[in-house]
PAPADREN-892743 format. One line per 4 residues: number of its first residue (from 0); their letters; for each residue z, y, x of C-alpha. Coordinates in nm, 4 decimals. Example, Ala and Ser with C-alpha at 12.3 -4.5 7.8 and 13.67 -1.06 7.14 Angstrom:
// residues 2
0> AS> 0.7800:-0.4500:1.2300; 0.7140:-0.1060:1.3670
This chain:
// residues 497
0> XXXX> 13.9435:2.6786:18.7532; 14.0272:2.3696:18.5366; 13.8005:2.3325:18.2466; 13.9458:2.1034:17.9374
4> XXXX> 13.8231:2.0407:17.5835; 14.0465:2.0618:17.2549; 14.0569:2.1324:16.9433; 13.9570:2.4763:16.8130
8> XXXX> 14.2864:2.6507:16.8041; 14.3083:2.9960:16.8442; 14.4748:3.0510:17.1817; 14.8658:3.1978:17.2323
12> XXXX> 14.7538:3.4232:17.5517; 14.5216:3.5192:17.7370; 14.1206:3.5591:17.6316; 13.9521:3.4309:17.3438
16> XXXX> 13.5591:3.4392:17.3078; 13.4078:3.4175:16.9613; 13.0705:3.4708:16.8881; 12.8520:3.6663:16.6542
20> XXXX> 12.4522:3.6118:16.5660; 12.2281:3.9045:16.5387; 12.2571:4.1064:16.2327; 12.6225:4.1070:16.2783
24> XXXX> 12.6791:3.7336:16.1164; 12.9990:3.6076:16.2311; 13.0332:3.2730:16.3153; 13.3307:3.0555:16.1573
28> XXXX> 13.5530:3.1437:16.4792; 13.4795:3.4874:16.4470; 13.5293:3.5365:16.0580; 13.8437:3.2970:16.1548
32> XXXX> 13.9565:3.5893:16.4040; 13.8441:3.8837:16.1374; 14.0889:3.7164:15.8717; 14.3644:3.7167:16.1824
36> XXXX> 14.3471:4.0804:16.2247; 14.3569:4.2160:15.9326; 13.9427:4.2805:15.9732; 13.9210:4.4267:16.3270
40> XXXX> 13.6307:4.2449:16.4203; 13.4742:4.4063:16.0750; 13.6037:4.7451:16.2047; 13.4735:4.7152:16.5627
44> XXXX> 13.1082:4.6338:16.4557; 13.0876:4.9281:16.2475; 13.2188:5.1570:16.5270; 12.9693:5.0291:16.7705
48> XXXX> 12.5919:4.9631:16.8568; 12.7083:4.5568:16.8618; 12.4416:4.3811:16.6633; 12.5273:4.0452:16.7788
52> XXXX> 12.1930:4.0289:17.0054; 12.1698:3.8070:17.2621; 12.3171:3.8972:17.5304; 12.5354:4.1749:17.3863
56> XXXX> 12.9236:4.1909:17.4029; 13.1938:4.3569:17.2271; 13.5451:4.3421:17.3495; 13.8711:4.4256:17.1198
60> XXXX> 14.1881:4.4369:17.3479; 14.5317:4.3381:17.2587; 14.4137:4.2711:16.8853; 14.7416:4.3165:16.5989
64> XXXX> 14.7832:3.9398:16.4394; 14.6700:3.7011:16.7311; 14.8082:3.5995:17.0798; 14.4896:3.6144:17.2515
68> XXXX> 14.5571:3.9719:17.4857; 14.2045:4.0335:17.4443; 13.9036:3.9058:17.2395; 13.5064:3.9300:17.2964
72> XXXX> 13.2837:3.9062:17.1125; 12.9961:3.7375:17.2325; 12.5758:3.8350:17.0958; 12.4094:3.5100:17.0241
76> XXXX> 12.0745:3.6413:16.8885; 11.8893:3.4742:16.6195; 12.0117:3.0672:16.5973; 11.6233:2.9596:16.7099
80> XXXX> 11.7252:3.1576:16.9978; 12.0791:2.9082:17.0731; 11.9707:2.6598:17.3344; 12.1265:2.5320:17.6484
84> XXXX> 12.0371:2.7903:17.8654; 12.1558:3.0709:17.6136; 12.5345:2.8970:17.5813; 12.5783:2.8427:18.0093
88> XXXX> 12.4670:3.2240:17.9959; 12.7479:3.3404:17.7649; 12.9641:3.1379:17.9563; 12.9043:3.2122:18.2872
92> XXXX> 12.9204:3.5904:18.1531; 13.2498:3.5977:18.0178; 13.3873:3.4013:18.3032; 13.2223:3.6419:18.5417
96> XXXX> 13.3913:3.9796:18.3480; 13.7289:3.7897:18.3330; 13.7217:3.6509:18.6902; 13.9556:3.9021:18.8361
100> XXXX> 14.0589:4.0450:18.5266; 14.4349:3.9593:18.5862; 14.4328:3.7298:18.3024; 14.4922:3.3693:18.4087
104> XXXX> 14.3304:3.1986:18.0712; 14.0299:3.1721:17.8697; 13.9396:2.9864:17.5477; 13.5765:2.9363:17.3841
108> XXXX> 13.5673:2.8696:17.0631; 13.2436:2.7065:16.9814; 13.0867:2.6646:16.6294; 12.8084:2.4674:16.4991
112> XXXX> 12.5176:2.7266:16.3900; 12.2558:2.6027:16.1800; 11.8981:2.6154:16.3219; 12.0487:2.6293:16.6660
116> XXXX> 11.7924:2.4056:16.9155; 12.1464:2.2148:17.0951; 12.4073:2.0448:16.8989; 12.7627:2.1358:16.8664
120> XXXX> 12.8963:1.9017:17.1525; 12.6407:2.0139:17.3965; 12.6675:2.3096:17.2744; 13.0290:2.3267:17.4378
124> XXXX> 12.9404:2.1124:17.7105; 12.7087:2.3488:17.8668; 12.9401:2.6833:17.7499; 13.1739:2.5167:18.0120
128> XXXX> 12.9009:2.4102:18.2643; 12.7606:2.8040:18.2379; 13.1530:2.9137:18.3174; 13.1526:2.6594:18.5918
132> XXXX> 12.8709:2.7808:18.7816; 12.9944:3.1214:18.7032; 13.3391:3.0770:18.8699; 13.1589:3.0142:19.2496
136> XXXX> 13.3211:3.2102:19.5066; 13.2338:3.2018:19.9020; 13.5112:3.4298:20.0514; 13.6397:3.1378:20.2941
140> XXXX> 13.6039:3.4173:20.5397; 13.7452:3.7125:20.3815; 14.1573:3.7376:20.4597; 14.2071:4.1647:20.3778
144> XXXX> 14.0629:4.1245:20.0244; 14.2612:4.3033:19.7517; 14.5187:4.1059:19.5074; 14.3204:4.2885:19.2230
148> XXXX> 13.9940:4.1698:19.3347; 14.0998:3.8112:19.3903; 14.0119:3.6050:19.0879; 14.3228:3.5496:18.8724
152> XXXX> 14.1849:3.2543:18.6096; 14.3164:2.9476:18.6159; 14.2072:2.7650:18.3017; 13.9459:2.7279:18.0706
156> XXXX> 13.9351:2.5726:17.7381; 13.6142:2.5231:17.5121; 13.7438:2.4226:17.1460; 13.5276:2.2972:16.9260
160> XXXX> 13.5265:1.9990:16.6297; 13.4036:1.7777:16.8510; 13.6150:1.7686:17.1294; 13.5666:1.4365:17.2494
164> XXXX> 13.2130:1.4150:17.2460; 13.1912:1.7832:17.4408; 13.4351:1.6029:17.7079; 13.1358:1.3069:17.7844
168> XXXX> 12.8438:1.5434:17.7506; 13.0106:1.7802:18.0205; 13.0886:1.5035:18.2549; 12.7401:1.4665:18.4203
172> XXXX> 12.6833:1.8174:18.4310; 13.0013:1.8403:18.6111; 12.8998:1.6112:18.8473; 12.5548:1.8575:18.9548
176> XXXX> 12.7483:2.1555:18.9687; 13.0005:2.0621:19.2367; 12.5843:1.9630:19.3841; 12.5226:2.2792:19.3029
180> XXXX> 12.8423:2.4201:19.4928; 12.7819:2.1865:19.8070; 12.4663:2.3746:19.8501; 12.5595:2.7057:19.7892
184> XXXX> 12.8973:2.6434:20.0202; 12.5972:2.4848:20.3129; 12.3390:2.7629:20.2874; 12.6560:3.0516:20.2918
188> XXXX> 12.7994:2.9541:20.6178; 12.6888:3.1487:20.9197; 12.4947:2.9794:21.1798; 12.8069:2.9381:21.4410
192> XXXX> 12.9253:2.7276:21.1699; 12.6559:2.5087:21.0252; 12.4389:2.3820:21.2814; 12.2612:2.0819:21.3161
196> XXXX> 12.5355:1.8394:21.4147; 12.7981:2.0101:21.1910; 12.4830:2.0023:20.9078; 12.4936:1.6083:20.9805
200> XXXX> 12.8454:1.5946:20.9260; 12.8640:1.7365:20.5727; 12.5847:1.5112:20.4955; 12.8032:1.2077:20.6156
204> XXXX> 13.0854:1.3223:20.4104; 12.8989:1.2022:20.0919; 12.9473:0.8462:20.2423; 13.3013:0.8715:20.0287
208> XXXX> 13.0806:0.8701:19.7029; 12.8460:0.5915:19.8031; 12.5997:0.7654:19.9795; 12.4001:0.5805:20.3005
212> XXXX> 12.3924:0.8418:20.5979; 12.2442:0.7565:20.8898; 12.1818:1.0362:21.1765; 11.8830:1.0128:21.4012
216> XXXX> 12.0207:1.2052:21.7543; 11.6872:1.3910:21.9947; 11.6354:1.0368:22.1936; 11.5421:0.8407:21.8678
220> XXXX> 11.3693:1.1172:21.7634; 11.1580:1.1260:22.0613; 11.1054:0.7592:22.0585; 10.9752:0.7604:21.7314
224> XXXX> 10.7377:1.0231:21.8078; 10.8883:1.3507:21.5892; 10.7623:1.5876:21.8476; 10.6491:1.8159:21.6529
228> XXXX> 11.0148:1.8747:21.5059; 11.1599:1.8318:21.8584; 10.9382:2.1115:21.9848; 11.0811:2.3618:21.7198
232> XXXX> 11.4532:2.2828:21.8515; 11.3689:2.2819:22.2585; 11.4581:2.6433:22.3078; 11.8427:2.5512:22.1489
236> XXXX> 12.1412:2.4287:22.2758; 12.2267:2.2975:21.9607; 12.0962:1.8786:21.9621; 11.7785:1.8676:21.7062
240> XXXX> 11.8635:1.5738:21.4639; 11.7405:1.4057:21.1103; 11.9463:1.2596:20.8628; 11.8707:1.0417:20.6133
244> XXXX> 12.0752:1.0018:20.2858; 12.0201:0.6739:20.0626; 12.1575:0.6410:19.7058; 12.0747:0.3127:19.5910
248> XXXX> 12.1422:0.3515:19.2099; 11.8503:0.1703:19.0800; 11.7424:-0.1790:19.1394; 11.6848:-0.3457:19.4667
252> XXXX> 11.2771:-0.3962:19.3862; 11.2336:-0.0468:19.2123; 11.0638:0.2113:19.4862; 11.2776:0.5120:19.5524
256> XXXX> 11.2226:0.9019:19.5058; 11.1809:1.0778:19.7883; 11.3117:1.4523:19.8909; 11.2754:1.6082:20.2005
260> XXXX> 11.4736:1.9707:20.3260; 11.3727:2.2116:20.5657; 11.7091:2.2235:20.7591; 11.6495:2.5388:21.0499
264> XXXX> 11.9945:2.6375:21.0707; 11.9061:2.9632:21.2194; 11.5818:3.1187:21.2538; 11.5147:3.3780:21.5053
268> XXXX> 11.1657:3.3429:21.5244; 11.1222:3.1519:21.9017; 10.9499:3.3836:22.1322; 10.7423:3.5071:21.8314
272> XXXX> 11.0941:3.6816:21.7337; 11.1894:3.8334:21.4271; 11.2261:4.1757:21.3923; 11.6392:4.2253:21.4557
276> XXXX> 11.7093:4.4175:21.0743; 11.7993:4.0998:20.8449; 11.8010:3.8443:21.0896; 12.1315:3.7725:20.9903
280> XXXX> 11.9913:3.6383:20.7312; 11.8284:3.3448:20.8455; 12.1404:3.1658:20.8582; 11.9796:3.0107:20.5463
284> XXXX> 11.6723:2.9226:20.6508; 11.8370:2.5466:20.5943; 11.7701:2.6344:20.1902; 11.6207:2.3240:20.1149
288> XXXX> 11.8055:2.0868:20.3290; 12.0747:2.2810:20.1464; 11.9210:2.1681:19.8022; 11.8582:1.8370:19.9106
292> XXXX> 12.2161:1.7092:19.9976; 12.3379:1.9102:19.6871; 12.0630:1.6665:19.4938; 12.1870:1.3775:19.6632
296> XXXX> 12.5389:1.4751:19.6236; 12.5043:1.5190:19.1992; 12.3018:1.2160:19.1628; 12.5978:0.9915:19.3135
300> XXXX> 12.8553:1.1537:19.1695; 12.7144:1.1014:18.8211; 12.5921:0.7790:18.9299; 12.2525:0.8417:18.8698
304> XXXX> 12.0384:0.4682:18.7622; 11.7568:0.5771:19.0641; 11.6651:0.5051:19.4133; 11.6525:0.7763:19.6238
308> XXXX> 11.5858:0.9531:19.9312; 11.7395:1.2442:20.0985; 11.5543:1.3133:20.4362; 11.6724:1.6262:20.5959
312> XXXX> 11.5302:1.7884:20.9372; 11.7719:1.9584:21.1349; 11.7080:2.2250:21.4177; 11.7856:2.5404:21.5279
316> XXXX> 11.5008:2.7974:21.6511; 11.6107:3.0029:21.9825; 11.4220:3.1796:22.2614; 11.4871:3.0673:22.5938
320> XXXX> 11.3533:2.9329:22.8903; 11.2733:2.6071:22.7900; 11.1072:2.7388:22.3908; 10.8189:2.6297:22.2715
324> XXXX> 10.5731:2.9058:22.3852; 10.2675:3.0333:22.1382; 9.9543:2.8039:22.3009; 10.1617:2.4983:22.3512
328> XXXX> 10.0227:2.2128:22.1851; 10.1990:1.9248:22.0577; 10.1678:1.5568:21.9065; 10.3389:1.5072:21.5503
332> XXXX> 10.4827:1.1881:21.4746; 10.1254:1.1397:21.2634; 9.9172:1.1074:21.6104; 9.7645:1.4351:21.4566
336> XXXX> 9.7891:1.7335:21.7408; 9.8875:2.1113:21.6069; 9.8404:2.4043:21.8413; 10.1099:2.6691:21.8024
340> XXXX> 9.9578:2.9536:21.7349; 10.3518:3.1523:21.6155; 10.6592:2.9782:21.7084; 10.8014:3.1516:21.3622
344> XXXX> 10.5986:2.8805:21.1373; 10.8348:2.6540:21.2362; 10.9595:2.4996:20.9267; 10.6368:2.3371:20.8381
348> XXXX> 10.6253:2.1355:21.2028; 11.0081:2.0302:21.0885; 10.8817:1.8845:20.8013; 10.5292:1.7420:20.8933
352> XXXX> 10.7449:1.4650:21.1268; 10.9976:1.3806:20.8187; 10.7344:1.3586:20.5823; 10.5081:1.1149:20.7734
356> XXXX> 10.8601:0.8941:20.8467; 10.9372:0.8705:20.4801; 10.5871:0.8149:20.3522; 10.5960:0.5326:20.5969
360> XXXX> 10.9185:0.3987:20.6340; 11.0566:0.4187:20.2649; 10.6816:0.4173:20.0733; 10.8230:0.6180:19.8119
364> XXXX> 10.7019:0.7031:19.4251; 10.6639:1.0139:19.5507; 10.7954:1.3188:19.7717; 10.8688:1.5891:19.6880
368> XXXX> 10.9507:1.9215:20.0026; 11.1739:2.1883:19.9988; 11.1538:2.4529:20.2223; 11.2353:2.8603:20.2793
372> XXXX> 10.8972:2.8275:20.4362; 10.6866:3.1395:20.4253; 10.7802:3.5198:20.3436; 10.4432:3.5216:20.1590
376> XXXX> 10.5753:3.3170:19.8464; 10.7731:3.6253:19.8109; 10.5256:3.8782:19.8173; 10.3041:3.6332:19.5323
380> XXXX> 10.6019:3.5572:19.3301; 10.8901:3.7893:19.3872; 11.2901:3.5879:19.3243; 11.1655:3.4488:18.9589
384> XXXX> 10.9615:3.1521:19.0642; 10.9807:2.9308:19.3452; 10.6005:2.8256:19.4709; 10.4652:2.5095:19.3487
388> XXXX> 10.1996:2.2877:19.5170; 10.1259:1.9495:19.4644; 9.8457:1.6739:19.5036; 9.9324:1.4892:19.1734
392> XXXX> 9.9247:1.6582:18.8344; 10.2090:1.4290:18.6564; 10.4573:1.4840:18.9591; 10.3556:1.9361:18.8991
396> XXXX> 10.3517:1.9384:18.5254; 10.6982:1.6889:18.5710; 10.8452:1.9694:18.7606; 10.7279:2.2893:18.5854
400> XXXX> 10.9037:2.1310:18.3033; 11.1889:2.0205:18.4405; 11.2154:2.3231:18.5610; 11.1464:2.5323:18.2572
404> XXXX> 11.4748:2.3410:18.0963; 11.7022:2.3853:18.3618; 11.5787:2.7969:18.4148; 11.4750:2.6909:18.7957
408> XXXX> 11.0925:2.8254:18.7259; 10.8099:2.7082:18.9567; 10.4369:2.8674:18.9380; 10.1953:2.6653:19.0613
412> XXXX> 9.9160:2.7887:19.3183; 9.6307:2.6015:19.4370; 9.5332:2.3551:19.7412; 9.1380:2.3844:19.8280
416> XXXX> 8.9486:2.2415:20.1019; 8.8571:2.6417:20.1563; 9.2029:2.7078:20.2325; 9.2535:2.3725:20.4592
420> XXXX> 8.9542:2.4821:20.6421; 9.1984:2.8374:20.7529; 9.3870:2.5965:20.9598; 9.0695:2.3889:21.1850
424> XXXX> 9.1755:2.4339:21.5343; 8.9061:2.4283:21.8421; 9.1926:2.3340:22.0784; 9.3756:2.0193:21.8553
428> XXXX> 9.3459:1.9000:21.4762; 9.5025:2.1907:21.3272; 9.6875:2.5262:21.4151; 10.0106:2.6035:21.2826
432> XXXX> 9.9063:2.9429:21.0989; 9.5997:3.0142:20.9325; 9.3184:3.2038:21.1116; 9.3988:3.5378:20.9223
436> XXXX> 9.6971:3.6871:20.7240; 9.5573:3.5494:20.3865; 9.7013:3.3033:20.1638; 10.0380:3.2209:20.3744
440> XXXX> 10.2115:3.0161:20.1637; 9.8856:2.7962:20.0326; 9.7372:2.7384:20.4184; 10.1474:2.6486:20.4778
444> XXXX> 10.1242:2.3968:20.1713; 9.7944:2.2711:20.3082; 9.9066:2.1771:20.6558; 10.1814:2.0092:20.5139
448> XXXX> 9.9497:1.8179:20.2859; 9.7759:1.6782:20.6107; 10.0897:1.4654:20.6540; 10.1548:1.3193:20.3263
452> XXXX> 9.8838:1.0319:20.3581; 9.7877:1.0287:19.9691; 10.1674:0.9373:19.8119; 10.1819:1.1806:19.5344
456> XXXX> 10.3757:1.4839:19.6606; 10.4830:1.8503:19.5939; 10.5806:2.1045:19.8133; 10.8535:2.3791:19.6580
460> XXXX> 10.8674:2.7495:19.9001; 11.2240:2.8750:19.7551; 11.2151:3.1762:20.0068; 11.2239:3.3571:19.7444
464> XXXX> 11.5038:3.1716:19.5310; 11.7717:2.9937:19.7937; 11.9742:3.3471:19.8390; 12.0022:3.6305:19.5843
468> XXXX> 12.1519:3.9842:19.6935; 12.2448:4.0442:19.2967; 12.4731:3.8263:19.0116; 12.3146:3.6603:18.7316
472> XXXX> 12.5251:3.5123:18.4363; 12.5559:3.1193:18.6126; 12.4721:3.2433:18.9450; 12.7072:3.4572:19.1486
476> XXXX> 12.5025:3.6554:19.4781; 12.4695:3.5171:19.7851; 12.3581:3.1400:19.8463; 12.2140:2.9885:19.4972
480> XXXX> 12.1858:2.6336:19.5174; 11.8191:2.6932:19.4047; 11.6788:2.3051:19.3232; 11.9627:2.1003:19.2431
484> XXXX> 11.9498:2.0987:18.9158; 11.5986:2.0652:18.8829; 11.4874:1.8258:19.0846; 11.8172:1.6485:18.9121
488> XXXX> 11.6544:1.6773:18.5829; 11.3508:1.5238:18.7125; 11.4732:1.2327:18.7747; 11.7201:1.2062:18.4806
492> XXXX> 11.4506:1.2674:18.2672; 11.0986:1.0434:18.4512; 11.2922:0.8428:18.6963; 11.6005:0.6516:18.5760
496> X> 11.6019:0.3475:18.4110
């Protein structure tokens, strides 16, 4: 869909979205459209329950006196209630009920509201970043689908008085959603399809934007010591791998950022094996190696003024003859030995290796983890927040905000010595599940803390966020792209210079 900025002109075809604030207070646009048609918009709100609420709409088809073949009318709520995240949400929402609608245009018009919390050109900007994120589709796969399901608009044009100024503030934001879309297209694919070697390959396509890729194969891996990653991958065919992404945006002395993916392209369990109802759904257990070249991918594209690192940990988790076995016990990268107590807490021995190679190699300001790591961040949190844990209270209260702005929520829960203690092993330093069924996700956090060696650091569990079965307004189902633009804002916001 090609999104452009103009003037705003009321359109000759196709739809036209004006909005309304609560009480039923048209906006200019709207009272512009009223005038048009001879007072149908007048006429419609008195014939319906349309208050002008957020998140109401009200649509008048094939209106006398305009072009447009069908306006809506779109509920802004009170103006204290107009910020960014309201204005993506009414335009993902139109874009998502004209998708396949037959109708190959659509035109905002956006006004300036007084009180509003976001000004009129970023205002528009994020109207057409909302209908952006909106328009994702992952149906690469599907060749019966109906000509009436198939989406059918082509354009999209935000008017407003300032045109020009909307154009700039939507570049950047362009920029994180086609991030945004690299992750959702990476955590969709099936598991035939993205594995770790084809996983490596996307990641080296960013090279085209200025991103440093390098690809460490299973013999530098094992000469480096990442056993504890290799272990996870010895029951694949697939070659276990890491890559490491560097965009050098900042200057040469400034220390980079750090961010560090879970990449398990499929998860069966090991020989501790999954039940076989939704396994298919481990094909994105990669969610946050996912996020992290979608991270990487935005912050070159808008040519983000920061150092930073994308370290991703790539394996696939199989039974077979050669799999790690529960008992085994191996040597991490660290020199630090972890028993295996369930060859389905994988993730966590993935990233214990790439987090003590980045702490060391890159010393970083800080890292920050991403990982579909434990089923128990569900049960504590549900899909609404993804699980925060951190050892430095700037880098968690820098996240919950960032988050906050960009409607990526993370709760934070606690790391204790109590909880470290779950994880004391009598046969090696630590085991790789906690001695009972309490607490998952914080004895997960804490083992992973044992391998940060003091650089401040937060671990994100998006099990709950990196795949939704149902549509929100910016984010269609299926693969979300959870964490781009959060962890984007972070360093937008704390990071660049």
């Amino acid at each position: 869909m090609k999104i452009s900025f103009s003037e705003a002109k009321l359109p000759s075809a196709g739809a036209l979205v004006v909005g309304v604030l609560a009480d039923r207070k048209l906006t200019a646009s709207a009272r512009r459209v009223d005038a048009e048609t001879k007072g149908a918009v007048q006429r419609a709100l008195k014939a319906s329950r349309f208050t002008g609420a957020k998140g109401q709409w009200l649509e008048l088809v094939a209106p006398t006196g305009l072009g447009a073949d069908r306006v809506l009318l779109a509920g802004l709520g009170k103006p204290a209630e107009i910020d960014a995240l309201a204005l993506e949400s009414v335009g993902g929402s139109a874009t998502s009920k004209l998708l396949a609608s037959g109708l190959e245009s659509l035109t905002f018009l956006v006004d300036p509201i007084e009180g509003a919390e976001i000004g009129l050109a970023d205002g528009a900007a994020r109207v057409a970043y909302g209908a952006k994120l909106a328009a994702y589709r992952f149906d690469r796969y599907r060749t019966k689908e109906k000509a009436d399901a198939k989406p059918s608009l082509k354009t999209l044009t935000v008017g407003s008085e300032e045109a020009s100024e909307a154009r700039k503030s939507f570049a950047p934001l362009d920029k994180i959603a086609d991030g945004v879309f690299f992750t959702r297209d990476l955590v969709s694919e099936p598991g035939n399809v993205i594995y770790p070697e084809t996983f490596a390959k996307e990641a080296q396509a960013l090279q085209k934007l200025g991103v440093e890729v390098e690809v460490l194969g299973e013999k530098q891996l094992a000469k480096i010591g990442m056993r504890a990653l290799l272990g996870v991958g010895q029951g694949s065919e697939r070659e276990s791998m890491v890559a490491i992404l560097r965009w050098n945006g900042g200057r040469k002395r400034d220390k980079p950022v750090a961010f560090v993916g879970k990449g398990v392209t499929f998860d069966t369990g090991g020989i501790s094996l999954k039940p076989g109802p939704g396994m298919e759904e481990m094909k994105w257990d990669m969610g946050g190696a996912g996020t992290v070249a979608g991270l990487m991918k935005a912050l070159a594209g808008r040519k983000a003024k920061v150092n930073a690192i994308g370290a991703i940990g790539l394996v696939e988790n199989m039974p077979d003859g050669n799999a790690q076995r529960p008992g085994d016990i191996v040597a991490s990268m660290s020199g630090q030995t972890i028993e295996i107590l369930n060859t389905d807490a994988e993730g966590r021995l993935v990233l214990a290796d790439v987090l003590w190679y980045v702490q060391d190699r890159f010393k970083p300001q800080f890292m920050v983890d991403l990982a579909t790591l434990t089923g128990a961040i569900i049960i504590s949190l549900g899909n609404a927040h993804a699980g925060l844990f951190a050892n430095d209270d700037e880098l968690a209260e820098r996240l919950f905000a960032a988050g906050k702005a960009e409607g990526e929520k993370v709760w934070r829960l606690p790391l204790d010595d109590a909880y470290d203690k779950m994880i004391n092993c009598d046969a090696a330093d630590m085991q790789n599940i906690g001695k009972d069924r309490g607490a998952g996700s914080i004895t997960a956090a804490q083992f992973l803390q044992r391998f940060v060696n003091d650089v401040p650091w937060a671990h994100l569990d998006i099990a709950g966020v990196a795949w939704s079965k149902k549509d929100t307004p910016t984010v269609p189902k299926g693969g979300t792209g959870w964490g781009v633009r959060l962890l984007d804002r972070l360093v937008a916001d704390y990071y660049e210079r």
